[in-house]
C-alpha distance (Angstrom), angle and dihedral (degrees) to the residues before:
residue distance angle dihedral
X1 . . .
X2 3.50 . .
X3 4.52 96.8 .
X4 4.74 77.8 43.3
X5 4.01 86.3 58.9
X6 3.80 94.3 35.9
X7 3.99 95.0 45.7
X8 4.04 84.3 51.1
X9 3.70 105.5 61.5
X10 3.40 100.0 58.8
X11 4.06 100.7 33.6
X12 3.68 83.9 48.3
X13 3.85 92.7 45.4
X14 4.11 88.2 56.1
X15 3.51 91.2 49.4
X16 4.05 88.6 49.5
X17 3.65 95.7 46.0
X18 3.73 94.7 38.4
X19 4.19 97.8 46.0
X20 4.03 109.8 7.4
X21 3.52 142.3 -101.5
X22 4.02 90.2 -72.1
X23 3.86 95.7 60.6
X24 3.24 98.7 31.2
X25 4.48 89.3 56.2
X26 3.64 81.8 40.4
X27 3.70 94.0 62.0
X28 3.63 92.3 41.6
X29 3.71 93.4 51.7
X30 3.55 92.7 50.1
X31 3.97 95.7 50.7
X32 3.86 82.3 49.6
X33 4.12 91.7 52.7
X34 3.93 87.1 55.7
X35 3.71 89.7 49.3
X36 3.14 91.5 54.1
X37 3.74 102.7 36.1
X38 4.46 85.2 58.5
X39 3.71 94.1 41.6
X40 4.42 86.4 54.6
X41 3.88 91.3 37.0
X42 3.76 113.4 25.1
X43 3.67 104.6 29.9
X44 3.96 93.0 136.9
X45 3.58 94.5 63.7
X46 3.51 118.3 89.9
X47 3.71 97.0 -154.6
X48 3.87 104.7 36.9
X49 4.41 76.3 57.1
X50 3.36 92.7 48.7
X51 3.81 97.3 49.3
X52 4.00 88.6 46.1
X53 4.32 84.8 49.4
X54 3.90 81.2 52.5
X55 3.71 92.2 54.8
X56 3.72 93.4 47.3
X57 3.67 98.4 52.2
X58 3.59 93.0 44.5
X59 3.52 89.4 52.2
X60 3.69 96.5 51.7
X61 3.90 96.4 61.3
X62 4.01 84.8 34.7
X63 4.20 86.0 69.7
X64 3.69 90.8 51.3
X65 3.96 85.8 67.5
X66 3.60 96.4 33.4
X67 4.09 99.3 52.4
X68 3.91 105.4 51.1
X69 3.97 75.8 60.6
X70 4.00 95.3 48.0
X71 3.23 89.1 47.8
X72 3.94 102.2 54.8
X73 4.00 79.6 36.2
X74 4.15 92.1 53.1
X75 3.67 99.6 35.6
X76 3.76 114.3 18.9
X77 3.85 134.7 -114.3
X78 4.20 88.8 -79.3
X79 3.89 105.5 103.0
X80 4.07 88.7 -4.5
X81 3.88 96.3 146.2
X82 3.80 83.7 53.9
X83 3.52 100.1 46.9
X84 3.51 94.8 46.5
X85 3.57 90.1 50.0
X86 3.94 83.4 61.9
X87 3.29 93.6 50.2
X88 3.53 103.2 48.9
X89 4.20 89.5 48.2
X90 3.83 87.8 50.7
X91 4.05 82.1 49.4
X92 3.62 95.3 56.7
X93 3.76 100.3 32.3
X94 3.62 87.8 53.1
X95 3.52 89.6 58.6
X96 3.34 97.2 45.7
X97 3.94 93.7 52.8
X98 3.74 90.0 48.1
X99 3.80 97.0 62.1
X100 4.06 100.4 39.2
X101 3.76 87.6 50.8
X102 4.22 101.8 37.2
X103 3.74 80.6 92.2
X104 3.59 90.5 65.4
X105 4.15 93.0 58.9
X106 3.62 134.6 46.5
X107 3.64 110.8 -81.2
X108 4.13 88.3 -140.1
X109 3.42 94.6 49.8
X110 3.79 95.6 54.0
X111 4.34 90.2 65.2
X112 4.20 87.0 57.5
X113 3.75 84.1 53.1
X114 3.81 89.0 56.9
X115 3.79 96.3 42.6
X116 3.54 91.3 46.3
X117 3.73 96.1 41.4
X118 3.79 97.8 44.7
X119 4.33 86.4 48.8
X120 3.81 91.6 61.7
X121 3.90 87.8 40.8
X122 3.80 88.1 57.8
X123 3.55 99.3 45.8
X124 4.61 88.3 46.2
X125 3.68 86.0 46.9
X126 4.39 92.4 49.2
X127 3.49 81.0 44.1
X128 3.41 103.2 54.3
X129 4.32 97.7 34.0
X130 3.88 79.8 56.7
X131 3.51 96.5 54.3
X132 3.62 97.3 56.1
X133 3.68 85.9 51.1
X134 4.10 98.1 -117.3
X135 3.73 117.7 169.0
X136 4.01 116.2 -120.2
């Protein structure tokens, strides 16, 4: 997991600095769709799980390139040390609140959550990369 999350930061940072925040969350979304989409289909194979595991971790240190840029993209260089600051402590106590209270919902449930969640991602990110007229 740990290599996944270190092998995303700075692929994901190349793909940030070399195509924008928009394509860059776009990709991202869509590796989390097909996470999602094996964990709800193919959750009895051990290798489609393991590839959508894969896409996870990757994607976890792959937002740790993509949000310092979000967040000079979303609020503007004024006050960007400190609103990256609050973005990065939202980051990790995010993560923190998600695994002390998974307990509390069903594990199986939580993958439709990230299938659903990264579909309407996709389709706010198209939307979005269209409106400022970039070329696929």
């Amino acid at each position: 997991m740990a290599i996944l999350n270190t092998l995303g930061r700075p692929i994901f940072g190349y793909i940030t600095d070399r195509f924008g925040f928009y394509f860059s969350s776009l990709v991202s979304f869509v590796m989390y769709f097909i996470a999602g989409f094996i964990f709800v289909f193919f959750y009895n194979s051990l290798h489609a799980t393991t590839l959508a595991f894969i896409l996870l971790w990757f994607n976890l240190g792959g937002w740790l390139a993509i949000a310092p840029v979000s967040t000079m993209r979303f609020f503007g260089l004024l006050h960007y040390s400190k609103n990256y600051g609050i973005v990065y402590t939202a980051y990790g106590i995010g993560a923190f609140i998600g695994m002390n209270f998974m307990h509390f919902l069903n594990y199986n449930l939580f993958f439709y959550y990230i299938f659903y969640g990264s579909t309407v991602m996709i389709i706010v990110d198209l939307i979005n990369y269209k409106k400022l007229n970039y070329n696929f």
